[in-house]
N, C-alpha and C positions, 0 to 999 in steps of 0.2 A: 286726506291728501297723502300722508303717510301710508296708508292699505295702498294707496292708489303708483306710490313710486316704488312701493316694495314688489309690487305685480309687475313692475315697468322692467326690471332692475332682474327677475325670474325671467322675465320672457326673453330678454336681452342674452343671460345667459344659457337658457334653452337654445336657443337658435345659434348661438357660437358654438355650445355644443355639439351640436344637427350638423355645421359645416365642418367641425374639425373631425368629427364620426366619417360625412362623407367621403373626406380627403383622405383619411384613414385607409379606407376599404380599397378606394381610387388607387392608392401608391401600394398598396400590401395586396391585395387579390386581382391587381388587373384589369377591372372593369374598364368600360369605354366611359367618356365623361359623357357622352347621352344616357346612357344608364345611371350614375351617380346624380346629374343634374337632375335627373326622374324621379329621382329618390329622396332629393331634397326638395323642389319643386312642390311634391305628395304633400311631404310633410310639415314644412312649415308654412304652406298654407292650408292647410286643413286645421291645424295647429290655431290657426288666428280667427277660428270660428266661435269661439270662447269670447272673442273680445267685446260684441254687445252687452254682456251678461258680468264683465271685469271691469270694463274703465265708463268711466261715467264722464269722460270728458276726450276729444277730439286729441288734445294736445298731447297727452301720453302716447298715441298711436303715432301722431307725427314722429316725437322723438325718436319712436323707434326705426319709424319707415326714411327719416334722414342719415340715423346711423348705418342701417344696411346698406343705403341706399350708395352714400359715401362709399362703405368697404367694398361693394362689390364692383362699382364702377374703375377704382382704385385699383382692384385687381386684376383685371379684367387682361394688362398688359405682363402683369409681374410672375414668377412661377409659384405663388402661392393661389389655392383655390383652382388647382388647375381641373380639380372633381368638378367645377363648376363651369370651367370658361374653355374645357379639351375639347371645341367641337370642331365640326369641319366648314359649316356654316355661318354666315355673318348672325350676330344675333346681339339684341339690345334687352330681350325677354328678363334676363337675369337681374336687371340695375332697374326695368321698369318694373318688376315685380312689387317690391315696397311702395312706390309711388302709385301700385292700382288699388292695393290692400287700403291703405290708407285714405283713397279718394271715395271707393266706396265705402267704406268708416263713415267718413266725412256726410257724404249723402244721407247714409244711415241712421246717423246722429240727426241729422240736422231736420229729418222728415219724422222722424222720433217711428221710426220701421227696423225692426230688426232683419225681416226676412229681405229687406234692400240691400243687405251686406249676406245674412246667410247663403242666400241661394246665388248670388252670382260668384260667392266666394267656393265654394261647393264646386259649380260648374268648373270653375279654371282650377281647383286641386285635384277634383278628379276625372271629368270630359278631357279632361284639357292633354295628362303625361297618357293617358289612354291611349286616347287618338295614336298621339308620338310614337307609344310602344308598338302599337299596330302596325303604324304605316311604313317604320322602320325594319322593323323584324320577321314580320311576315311577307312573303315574295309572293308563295304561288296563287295565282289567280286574284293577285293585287299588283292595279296601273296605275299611273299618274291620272287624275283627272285632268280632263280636257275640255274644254270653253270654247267654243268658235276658232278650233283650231290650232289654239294656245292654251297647252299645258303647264298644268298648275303644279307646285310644290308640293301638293296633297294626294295624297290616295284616296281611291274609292272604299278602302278596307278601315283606312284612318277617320276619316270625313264619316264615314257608316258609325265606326264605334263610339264617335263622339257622338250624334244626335240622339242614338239609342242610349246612351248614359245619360245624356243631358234630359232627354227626356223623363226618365224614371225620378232622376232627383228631381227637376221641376215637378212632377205630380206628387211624389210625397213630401216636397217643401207644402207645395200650394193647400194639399189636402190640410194636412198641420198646421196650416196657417189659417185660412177658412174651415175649416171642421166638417166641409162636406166637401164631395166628390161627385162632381153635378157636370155639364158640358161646357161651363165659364172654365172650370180648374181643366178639363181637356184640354178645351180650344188655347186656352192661355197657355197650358205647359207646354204645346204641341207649336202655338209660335216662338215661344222663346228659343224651344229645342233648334230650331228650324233658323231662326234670327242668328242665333251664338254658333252652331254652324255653318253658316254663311260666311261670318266675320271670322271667324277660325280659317276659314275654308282661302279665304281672299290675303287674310293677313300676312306680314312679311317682314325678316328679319325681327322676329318675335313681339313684334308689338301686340300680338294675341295678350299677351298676360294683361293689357290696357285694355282693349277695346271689347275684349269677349264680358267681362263684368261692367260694361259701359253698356254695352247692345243689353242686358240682362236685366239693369237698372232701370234704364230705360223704356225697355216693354213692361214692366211692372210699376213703374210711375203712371203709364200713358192707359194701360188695361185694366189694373187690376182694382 
């Protein structure tokens, strides 16, 4: 128990670090808060990939996904963590973040699968500010996509670099996980890519950080 709150108690402080770094850069170099949010976004969830292999128990994870959870919701109106909440967008992405890490923790644990948390944690640290960068920063010969008429929040450029990312880490989770590379680990990496860009692609005011490891969990419970 002791190893287990002194890990709690590191991470805790990594991660105030991670924000007080990003705010850092935010107020002293000028970046836009989509850039810093991306930054942080990367890292401390990619960061929380460690955690099947650290806490041997659900509750540690909670603690921490209540604490964030608390601060960033807290902030969200104050000028502290403005590297976080400077956007120009309505967005809930930031406060639900904790609470997706944590659910699929939860899952994770509880189906005794590690790659139920890797891979969808994977997907949303790095498909996920990808996409973002893309859809944002790139202009030419990138549209909004368009539905029946009705255009979406998304780009064709954005929506594109998330499935081809999502894809590649789905095959080398799946490979690494099954130890062959046969047309089950295609077909499977090839619907999740395809599922979690969908739900990216539809999602709104950031509830992506929920539902893209929710669809992710899901095809892997149901498939794999």
């Amino acid at each position: 128990m002791g190893n287990q709150l002194a890990l709690t108690f590191i991470f805790l402080i990594a991660i105030i670090s991670l924000l007080v770094f990003t705010e850092l850069i935010y107020r002293r170099l000028g970046l836009k808060g989509e850039v810093t949010r991306k930054i942080a976004h990367f890292t401390a969830t990619l960061s929380t990939i460690t955690f099947p292999y650290l806490f041997t128990d659900h509750w540690y994870v909670l603690g921490l996904a209540v604490f964030f959870f608390v601060v960033l919701f807290i902030s969200r109106h104050g000028t502290q963590l403005k590297s976080i909440h400077d956007i120009t967008r309505k967005s809930v992405g930031s406060y639900l973040l904790p609470v997706s890490i944590y659910l699929t923790f939860l899952i994770s644990y509880k189906l005794d699968n590690r790659l139920y948390f890797i891979l969808p944690i994977l997907i949303l640290a790095i498909s996920d500010p990808a996409a973002g960068i893309m859809g944002i920063n790139m202009k030419t010969f990138n549209h909004r996509i368009k539905i029946f008429g009705y255009k979406l929040n998304k780009t064709f450029l954005g929506s594109s670099t998330f499935f081809i990312s999502s894809l590649i880490i789905s095959i080398i989770a799946l490979y690494f996980n099954r130890v062959v590379f046969d047309l089950k680990t295609f077909w499977l990496a090839l619907g999740i890519a395809l599922v979690s860009t969908l739900v990216e692609m539809f999602s709104w005011r950031g509830n992506d950080n929920l539902f893209i490891p929710m669809s992710v969990v899901l095809m892997l419970v149901l498939f794999l």
